[in-house]
KEVO-520124 format. One line per 8 residues: for each residue y, x, z of C-alpha. Coordinates in nm, 2 decimals, always signed. Layout:
# KEVO-520124
Y/X/Z  ...
***
This chain:
# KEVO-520124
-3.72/+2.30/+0.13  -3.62/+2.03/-0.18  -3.34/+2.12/-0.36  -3.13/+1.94/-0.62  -3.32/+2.11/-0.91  -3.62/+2.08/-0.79  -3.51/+1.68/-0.78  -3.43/+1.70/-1.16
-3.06/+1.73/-1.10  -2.90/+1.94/-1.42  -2.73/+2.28/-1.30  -2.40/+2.19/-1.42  -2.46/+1.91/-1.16  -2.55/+2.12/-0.87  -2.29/+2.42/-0.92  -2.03/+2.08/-0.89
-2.21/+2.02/-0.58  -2.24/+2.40/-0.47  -1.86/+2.42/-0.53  -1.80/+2.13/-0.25  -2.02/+2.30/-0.04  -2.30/+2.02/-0.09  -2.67/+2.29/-0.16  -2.91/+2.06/-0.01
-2.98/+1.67/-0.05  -3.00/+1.44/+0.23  -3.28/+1.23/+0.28  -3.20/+0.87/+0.09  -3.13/+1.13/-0.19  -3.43/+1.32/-0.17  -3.60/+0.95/-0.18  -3.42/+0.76/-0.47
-3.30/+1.07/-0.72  -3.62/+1.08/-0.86  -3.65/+0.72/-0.97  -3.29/+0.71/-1.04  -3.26/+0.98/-1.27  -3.58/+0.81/-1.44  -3.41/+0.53/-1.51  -3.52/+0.25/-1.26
-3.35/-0.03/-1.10  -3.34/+0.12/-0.67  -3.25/-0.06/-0.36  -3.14/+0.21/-0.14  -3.08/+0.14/+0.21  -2.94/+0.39/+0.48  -2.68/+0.40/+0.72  -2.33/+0.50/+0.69
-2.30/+0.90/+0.63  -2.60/+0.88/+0.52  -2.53/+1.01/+0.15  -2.59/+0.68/-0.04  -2.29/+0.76/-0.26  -2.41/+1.06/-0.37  -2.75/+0.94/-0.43  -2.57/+0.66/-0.69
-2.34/+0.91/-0.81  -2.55/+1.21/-0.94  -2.76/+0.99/-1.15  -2.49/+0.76/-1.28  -2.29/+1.07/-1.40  -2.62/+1.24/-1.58  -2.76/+1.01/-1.73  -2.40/+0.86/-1.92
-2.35/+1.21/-1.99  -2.71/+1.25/-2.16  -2.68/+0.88/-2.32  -2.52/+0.80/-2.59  -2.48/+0.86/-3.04  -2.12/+1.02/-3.00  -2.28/+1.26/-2.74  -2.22/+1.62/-2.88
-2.54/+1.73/-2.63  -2.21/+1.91/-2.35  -2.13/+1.56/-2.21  -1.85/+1.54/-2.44  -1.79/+1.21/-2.63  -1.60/+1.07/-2.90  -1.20/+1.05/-2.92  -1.05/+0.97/-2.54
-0.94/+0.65/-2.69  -1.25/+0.48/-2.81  -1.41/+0.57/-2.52  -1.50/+0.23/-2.33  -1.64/+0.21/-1.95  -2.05/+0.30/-1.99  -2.06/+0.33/-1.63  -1.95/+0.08/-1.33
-1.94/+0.08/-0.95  -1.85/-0.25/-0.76  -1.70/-0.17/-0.41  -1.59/-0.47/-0.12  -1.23/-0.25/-0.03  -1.01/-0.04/-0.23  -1.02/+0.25/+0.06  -1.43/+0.21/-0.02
-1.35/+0.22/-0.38  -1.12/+0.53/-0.37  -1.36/+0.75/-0.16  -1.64/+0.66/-0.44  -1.40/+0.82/-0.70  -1.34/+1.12/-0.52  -1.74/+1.16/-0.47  -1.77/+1.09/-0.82
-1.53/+1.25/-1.04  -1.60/+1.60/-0.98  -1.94/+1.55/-1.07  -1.78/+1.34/-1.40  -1.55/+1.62/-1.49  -1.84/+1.87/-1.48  -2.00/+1.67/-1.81  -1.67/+1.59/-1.93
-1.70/+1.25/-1.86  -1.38/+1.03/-1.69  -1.33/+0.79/-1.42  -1.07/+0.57/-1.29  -1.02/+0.31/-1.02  -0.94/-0.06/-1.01  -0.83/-0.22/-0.73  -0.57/-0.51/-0.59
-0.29/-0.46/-0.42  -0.06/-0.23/-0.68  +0.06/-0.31/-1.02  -0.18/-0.28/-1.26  +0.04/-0.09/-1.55  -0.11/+0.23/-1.42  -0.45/+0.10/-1.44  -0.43/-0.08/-1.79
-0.27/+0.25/-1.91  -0.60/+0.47/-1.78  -0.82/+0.20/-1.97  -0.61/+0.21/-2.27  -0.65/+0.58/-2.26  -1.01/+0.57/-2.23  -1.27/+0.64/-1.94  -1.67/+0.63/-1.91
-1.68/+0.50/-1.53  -1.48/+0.24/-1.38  -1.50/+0.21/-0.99  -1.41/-0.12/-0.87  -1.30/-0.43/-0.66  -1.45/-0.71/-0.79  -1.12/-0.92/-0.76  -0.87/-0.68/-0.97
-1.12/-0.65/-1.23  -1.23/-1.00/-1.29  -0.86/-1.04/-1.35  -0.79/-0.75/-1.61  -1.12/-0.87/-1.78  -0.93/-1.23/-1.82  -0.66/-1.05/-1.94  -0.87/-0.83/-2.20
-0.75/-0.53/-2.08  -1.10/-0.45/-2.05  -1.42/-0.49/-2.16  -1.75/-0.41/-2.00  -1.99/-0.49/-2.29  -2.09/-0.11/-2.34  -2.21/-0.07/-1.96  -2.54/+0.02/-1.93
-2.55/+0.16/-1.57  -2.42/-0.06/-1.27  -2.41/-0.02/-0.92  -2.35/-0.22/-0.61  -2.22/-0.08/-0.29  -2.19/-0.22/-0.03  -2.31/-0.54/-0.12  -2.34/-0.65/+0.19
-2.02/-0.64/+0.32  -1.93/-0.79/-0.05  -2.13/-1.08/+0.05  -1.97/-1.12/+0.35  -1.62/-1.14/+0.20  -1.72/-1.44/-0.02  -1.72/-1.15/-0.33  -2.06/-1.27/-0.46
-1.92/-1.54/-0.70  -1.68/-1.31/-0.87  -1.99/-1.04/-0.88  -2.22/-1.24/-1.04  -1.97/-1.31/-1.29  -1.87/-0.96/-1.37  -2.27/-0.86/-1.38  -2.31/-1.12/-1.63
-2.06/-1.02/-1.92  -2.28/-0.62/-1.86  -2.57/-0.63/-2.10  -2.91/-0.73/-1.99  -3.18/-0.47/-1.95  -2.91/-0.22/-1.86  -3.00/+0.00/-1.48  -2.90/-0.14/-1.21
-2.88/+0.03/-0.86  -2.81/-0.10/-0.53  -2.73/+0.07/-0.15  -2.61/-0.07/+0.16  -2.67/-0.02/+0.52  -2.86/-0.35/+0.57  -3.01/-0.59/+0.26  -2.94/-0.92/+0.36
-2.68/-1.22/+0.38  -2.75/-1.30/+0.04  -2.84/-0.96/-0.14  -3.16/-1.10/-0.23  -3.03/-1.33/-0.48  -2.83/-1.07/-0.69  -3.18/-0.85/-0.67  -3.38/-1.17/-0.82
-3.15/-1.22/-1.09  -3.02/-0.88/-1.21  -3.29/-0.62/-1.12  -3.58/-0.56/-1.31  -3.90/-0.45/-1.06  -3.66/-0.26/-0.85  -3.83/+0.04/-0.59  -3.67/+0.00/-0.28
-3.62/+0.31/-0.04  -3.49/+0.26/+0.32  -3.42/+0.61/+0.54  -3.28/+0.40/+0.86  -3.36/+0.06/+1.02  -3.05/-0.15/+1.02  -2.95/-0.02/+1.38  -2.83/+0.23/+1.51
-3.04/+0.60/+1.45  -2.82/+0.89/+1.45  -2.95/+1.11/+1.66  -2.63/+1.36/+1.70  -2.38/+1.04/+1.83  -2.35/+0.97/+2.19  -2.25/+0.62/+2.29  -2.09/+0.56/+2.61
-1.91/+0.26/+2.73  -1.66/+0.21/+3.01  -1.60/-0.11/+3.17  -1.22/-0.15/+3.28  -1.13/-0.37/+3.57  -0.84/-0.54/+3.40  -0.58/-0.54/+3.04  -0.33/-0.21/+3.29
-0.64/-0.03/+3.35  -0.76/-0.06/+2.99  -0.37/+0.03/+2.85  -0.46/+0.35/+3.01  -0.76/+0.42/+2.95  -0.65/+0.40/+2.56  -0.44/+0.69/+2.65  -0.63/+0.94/+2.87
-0.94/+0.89/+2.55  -0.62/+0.98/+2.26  -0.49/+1.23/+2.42  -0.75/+1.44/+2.33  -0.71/+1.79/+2.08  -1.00/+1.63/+1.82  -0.91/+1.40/+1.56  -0.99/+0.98/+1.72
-1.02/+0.68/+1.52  -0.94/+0.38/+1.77  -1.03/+0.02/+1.60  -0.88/-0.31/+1.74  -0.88/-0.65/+1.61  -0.60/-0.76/+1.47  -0.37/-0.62/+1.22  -0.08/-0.69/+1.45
-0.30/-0.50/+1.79  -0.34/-0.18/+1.55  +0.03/-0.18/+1.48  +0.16/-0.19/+1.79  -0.12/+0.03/+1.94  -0.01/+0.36/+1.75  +0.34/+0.27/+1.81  +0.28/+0.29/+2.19
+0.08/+0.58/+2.18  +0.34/+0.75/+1.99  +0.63/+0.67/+2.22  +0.40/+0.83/+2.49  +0.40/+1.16/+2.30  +0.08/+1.14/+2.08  +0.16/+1.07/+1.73  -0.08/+0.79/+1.59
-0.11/+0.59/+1.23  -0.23/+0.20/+1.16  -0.45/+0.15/+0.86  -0.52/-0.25/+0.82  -0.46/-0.50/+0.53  -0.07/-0.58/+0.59  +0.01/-0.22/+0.45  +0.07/-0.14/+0.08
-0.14/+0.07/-0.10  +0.13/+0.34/-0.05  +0.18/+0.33/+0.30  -0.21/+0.32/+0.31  -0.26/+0.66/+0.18  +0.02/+0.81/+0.31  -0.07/+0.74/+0.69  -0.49/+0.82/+0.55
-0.36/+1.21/+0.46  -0.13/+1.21/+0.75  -0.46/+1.19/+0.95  -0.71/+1.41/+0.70  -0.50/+1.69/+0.70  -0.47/+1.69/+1.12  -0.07/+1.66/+1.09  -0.14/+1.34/+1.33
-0.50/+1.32/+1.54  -0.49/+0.96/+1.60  -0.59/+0.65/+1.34  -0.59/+0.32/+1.47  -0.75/+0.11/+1.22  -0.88/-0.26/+1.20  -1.20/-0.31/+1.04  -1.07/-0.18/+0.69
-1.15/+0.13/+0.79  -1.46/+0.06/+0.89  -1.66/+0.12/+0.57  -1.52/+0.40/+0.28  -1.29/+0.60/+0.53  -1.48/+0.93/+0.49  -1.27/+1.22/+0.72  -1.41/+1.46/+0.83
-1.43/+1.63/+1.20  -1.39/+1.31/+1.39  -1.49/+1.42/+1.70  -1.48/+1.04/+1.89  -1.47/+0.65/+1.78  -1.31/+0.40/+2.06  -1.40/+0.05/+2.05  -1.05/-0.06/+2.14
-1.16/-0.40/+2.08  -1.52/-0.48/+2.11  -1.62/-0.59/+1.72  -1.73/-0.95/+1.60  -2.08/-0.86/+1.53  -2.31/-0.55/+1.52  -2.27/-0.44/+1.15  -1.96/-0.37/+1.23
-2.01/-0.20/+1.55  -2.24/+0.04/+1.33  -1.98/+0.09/+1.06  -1.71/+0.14/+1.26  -1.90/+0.44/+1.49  -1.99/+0.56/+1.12  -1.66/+0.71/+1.08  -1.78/+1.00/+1.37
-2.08/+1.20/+1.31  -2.14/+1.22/+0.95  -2.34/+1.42/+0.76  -2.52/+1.55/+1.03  -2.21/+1.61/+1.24  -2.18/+1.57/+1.62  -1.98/+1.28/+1.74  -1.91/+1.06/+2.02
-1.83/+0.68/+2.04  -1.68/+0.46/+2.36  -1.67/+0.09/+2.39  -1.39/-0.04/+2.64  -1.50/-0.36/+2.79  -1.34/-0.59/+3.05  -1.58/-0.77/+3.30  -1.52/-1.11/+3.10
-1.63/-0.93/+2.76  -1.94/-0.82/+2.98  -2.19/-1.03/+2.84  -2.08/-1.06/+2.52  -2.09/-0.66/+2.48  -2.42/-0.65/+2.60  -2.58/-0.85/+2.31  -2.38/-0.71/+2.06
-2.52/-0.36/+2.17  -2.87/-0.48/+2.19  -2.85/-0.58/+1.83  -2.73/-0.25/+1.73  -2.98/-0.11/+1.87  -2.77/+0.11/+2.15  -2.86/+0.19/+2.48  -2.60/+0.26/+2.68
-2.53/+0.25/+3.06  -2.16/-0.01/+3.15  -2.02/+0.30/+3.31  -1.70/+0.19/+3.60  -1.40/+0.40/+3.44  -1.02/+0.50/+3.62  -0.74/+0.60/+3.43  -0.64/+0.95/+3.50
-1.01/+0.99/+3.69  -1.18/+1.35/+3.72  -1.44/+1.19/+3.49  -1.22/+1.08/+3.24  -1.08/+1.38/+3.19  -1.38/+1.57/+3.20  -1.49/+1.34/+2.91  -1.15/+1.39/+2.69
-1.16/+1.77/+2.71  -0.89/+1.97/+2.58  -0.53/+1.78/+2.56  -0.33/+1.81/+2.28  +0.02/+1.90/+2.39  +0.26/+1.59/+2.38  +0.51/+1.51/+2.09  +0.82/+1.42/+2.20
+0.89/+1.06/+1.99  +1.20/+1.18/+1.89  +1.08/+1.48/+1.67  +0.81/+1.23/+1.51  +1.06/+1.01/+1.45  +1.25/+1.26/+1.24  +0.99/+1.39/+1.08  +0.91/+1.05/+0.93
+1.24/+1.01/+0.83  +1.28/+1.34/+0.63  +0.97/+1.23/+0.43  +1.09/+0.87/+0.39  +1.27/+0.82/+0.00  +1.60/+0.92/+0.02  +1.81/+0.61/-0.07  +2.13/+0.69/-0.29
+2.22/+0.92/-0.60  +2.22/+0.67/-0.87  +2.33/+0.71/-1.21  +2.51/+0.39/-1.25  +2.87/+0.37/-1.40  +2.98/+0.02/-1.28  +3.30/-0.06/-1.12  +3.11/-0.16/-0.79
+2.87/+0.17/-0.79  +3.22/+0.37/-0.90  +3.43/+0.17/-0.58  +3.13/+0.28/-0.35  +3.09/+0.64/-0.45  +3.47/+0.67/-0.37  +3.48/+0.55/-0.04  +3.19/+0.78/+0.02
+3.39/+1.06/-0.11  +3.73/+0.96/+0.10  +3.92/+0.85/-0.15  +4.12/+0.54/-0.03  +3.99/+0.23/+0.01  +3.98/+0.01/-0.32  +4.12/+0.32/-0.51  +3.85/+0.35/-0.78
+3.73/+0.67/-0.99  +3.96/+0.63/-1.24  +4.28/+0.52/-1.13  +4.47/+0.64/-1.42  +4.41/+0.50/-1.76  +4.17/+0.18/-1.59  +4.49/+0.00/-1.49  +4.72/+0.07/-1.78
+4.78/-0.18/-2.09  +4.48/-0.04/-2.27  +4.26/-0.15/-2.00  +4.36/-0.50/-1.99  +4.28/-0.70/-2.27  +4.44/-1.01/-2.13  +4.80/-0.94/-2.03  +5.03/-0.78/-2.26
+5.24/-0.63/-1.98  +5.13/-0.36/-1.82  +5.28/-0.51/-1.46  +4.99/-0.80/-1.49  +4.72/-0.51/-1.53  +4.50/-0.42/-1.26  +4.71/-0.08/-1.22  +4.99/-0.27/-1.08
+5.04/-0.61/-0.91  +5.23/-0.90/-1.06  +5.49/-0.92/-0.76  +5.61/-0.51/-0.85  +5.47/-0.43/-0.52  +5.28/-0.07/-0.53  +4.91/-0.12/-0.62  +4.66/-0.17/-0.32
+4.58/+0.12/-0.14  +4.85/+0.35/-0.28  +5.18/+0.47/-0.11  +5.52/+0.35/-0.14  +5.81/+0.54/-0.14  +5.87/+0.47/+0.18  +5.50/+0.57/+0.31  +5.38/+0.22/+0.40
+5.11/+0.11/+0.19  +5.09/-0.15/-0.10  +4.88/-0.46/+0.06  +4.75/-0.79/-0.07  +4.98/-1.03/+0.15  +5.31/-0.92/+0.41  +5.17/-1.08/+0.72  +5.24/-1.49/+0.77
+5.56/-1.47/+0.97  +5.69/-1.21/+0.67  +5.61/-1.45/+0.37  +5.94/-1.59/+0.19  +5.98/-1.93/+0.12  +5.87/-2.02/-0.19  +6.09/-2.15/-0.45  +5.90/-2.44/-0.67
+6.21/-2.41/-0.91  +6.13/-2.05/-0.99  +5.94/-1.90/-1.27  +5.56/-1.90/-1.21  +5.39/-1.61/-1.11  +5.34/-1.39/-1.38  +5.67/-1.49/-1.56  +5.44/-1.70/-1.78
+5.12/-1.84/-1.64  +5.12/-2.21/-1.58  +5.15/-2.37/-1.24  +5.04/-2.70/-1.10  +5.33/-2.87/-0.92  +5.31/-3.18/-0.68  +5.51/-3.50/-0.75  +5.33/-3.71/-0.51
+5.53/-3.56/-0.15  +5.18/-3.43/-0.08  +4.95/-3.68/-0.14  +4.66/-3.57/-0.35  +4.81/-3.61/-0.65  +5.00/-3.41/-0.94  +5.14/-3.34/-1.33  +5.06/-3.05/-1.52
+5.38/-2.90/-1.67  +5.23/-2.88/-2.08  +5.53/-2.70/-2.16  +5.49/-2.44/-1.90  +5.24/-2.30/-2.14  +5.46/-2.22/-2.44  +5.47/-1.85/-2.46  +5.20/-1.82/-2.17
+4.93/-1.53/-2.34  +5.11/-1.54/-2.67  +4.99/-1.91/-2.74  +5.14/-2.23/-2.80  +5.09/-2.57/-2.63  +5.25/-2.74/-2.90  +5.09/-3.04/-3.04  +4.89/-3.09/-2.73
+4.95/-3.39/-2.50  +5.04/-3.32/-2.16  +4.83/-3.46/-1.84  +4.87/-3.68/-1.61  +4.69/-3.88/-1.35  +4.57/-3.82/-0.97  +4.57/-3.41/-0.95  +4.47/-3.24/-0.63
+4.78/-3.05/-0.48  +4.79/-2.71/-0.56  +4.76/-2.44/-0.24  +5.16/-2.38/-0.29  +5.27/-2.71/-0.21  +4.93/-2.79/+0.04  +5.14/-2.49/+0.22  +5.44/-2.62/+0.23
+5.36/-2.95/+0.41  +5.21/-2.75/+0.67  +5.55/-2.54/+0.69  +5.38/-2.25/+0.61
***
């Protein structure tokens, strides 16, 4: 039997892979490792689960490590901070993208080398400050890196290895452009590798113009060959009978990955499957990157069995024991069908995968399977049928929405506890500590003359109100407590001979009989603040009527 040493794979290589529990080599790796690790430029085709990362990964990782002036002969280079990327991996999706690095990095960590990841979506501090610090392999999207290269946060004129993944489904997401212009700033003559399921839509033309006499290897037609999935599909006789069906197939114990669609189907799929009592995530594109792998380890670890995903999911989702794939909605086109049931029966697993068709998606099913490659009998299916049932196996006992519900809230971000030391944040932590209303933190010593910079008596200060009335939200002597305003029918007329309020702030009076008009008393400010209006000519002209006198027209 072929073994990893026997392939030319160093040992602190394969006692990385013997600690993940990875001791023999699949077949694409058995195929392409040995011209990889010579050096070559390799097409590699193979299905998904197949092991094409690993067969990029071992080789990119040992030969960086062997490569190199500054290398010390242990993998170890030259100051973290000089380091600049050697290696780079282009992935179409950041969940493609992260699954390469966690392939990858053990491998790199055995030879002392270091990786990071690049992708859209999140700020890019955290990335520029892993660059900054200094990394061999960078594992990308093309999009986020094209920008920090812009930028000149990075620099990819040291690369000598680069690899494609995926470069189909690149080409299919219009990433082409943005590739060739990342390949071209890598130097020329450096090894170039290249693995997808299929090698086509385009492909060609980044294997003419980068790749030097490249050895292909292909271990699977472009259809579907995997000889431990089942493929069923059920034919529904209308949108109720396929609502159910949805449920019967997730109630099962096993871990399920539904795909729909739409972004908004996937959504509101796993929220209906968790009001019915089994707890379900969405994974498509309107989620942050957060949210993304929060709901992604909610599913790995088996807290929730259920993932209903749009076709994001579809290629770089690697978890493992998932025992059945549902064609919620039927896919676009039969790449997709294949990626999509790639996400069951992995690595020589066992797995299952169900199409639900109406009768109007009949036809449309039929050739979509054909391309494939499936075989697979249009099967008449009842919710809640003997057969159905039969077919889910063992139920998982149901959830009740309300426990879900508050386990999600406990491990939401609690929102509070800040540090601030405004007024406003000061007001709010006392109303939440039952003080009285308005009555802030420090209602002695806030209030008082050395408080108020403007007023020189201490009744004009925010600690008491102008009018002598007790401040707001305190008692009187007589229990009531001090308000803004007495109520309308309460107020006393007002007396336009009197002082202004204050005892010394100036007023605007009408002389007009109400008409918008007024004169500004000049002298009215003598004293007013400690200043003088001497000298200063006093206003006149049209004036609009102060609220007082507006007030007293009305009879107020």
């Amino acid at each position: 039997m072929t073994s990893f040493s026997s392939l030319g794979v160093p040992a602190a290589i394969t006692s990385a892979l013997a600690s993940l529990d990875i001791t023999e080599p699949f077949p694409i790796q058995v195929k392409t490792l040995p011209d990889t690790l010579a050096g070559r430029d390799v097409l590699g085709r193979g299905q998904t689960g197949s092991g094409k990362t690993l067969a990029f990964a071992i080789p990119l990782v040992t030969r960086l490590a062997a490569s190199g002036e500054e290398n010390d002969g242990a993998g170890r280079r030259r100051a973290s901070g000089t380091r600049k990327p050697r290696g780079l991996v282009l992935a179409p999706t950041r969940e493609l993208a992260t699954q390469i690095d966690r392939t990858v990095a053990p491998l790199a960590e055995a030879l002392g080398l270091r990786t990071t990841v690049i992708y859209g979506g999140v700020s890019q501090a955290r990335q520029e400050k892993a660059l900054a610090a200094g990394v061999d392999i960078v594992i990308a999207c093309p999009g986020r890196l094209e920008d920090l290269m812009k930028q000149g946060v990075v620099s990819l004129n040291e690369v000598s290895i680069s690899v494609l993944d995926e470069a189909d489904h690149m080409a299919d997401l219009g990433f082409l452009p943005v590739v060739r212009r990342i390949l071209d700033t890598t130097p020329a003559g450096g090894q170039r590798l290249l693995f997808s399921a299929t090698l086509d839509n385009g492909v060609d033309k980044l294997v003419n113009r980068y790749m030097q006499k490249p050895v292909t290897h292909s271990v699977d037609a472009p259809q579907a060959a995997v000889t431990t999935m089942e493929h069923h599909v059920f034919l529904a006789k209308d949108k109720d009978a396929k609502k159910l069906l949805i449920n019967d197939l997730a109630s099962g114990a096993g871990k399920r990955v539904l795909f729909t669609r739409t972004k908004h189907a996937a959504k509101k799929l796993a929220k209906v499957l968790t009001a019915n009592g089994i707890p379900a995530v969405d994974l498509h594109g309107n989620l942050s990157q957060n949210a993304r792998d929060r709901n992604l380890a909610e599913f790995s670890s088996g807290e929730v069995r259920v993932l209903v995903a749009t076709d994001v999911a579809a290629r770089g989702v690697h978890v493992d024991e998932v025992e059945l794939v549902i064609h919620v909605d039927p896919p676009a086109e039969h790449k997709a069908y294949l990626h999509r049931s790639g996400r069951t029966a992995r690595a020589g697993a066992e797995g299952t995968v169900v199409t639900l068709v109406l009768p109007e998606e009949r036809s449309e099913v039929q050739k979509l399977l054909r391309a494939a490659g499936v075989k697979a009998p249009f099967t008449p299916a009842a919710p809640g049928s003997r057969e159905i049932l039969d077919f889910v196996g063992e139920q998982a006992e149901a959830v009740d929405p309300a426990s879900r519900a508050a386990v999600q809230a406990a491990k939401a971000p609690q929102q509070g506890g800040g540090k601030s030391t405004g007024a406003n944040a000061q007001r709010k932590r006392a109303r939440r500590g039952g003080q009285g209303a308005g009555q802030g933190p420090k209602a002695s010593g806030q209030g008082g003359e050395a408080s108020q910079g403007k007023s020189a008596s201490g009744d004009a200060g925010r600690g008491r109100r102008r009018d002598g009335a007790a401040p707001r939200g305190e008692r009187t002597a007589s229990g009531a407590r001090g308000d803004r305003t007495p109520a309308r029918g309460d107020r006393p007329a007002r007396d336009r001979s009197a002082a202004p309020r204050g005892g010394s702030a100036p007023v605007w009076s009408s002389t007009t009989g109400g008409t918008s008009g007024g004169a500004y008393d000049a002298g009215a400010r003598s004293g007013a603040r400690g200043g003088s209006a001497a000298g200063r000519p006093a206003r006149s002209g049209p004036r609009r009527a102060s609220a007082p006198a507006s007030n007293a027209r009305r009879g107020r």
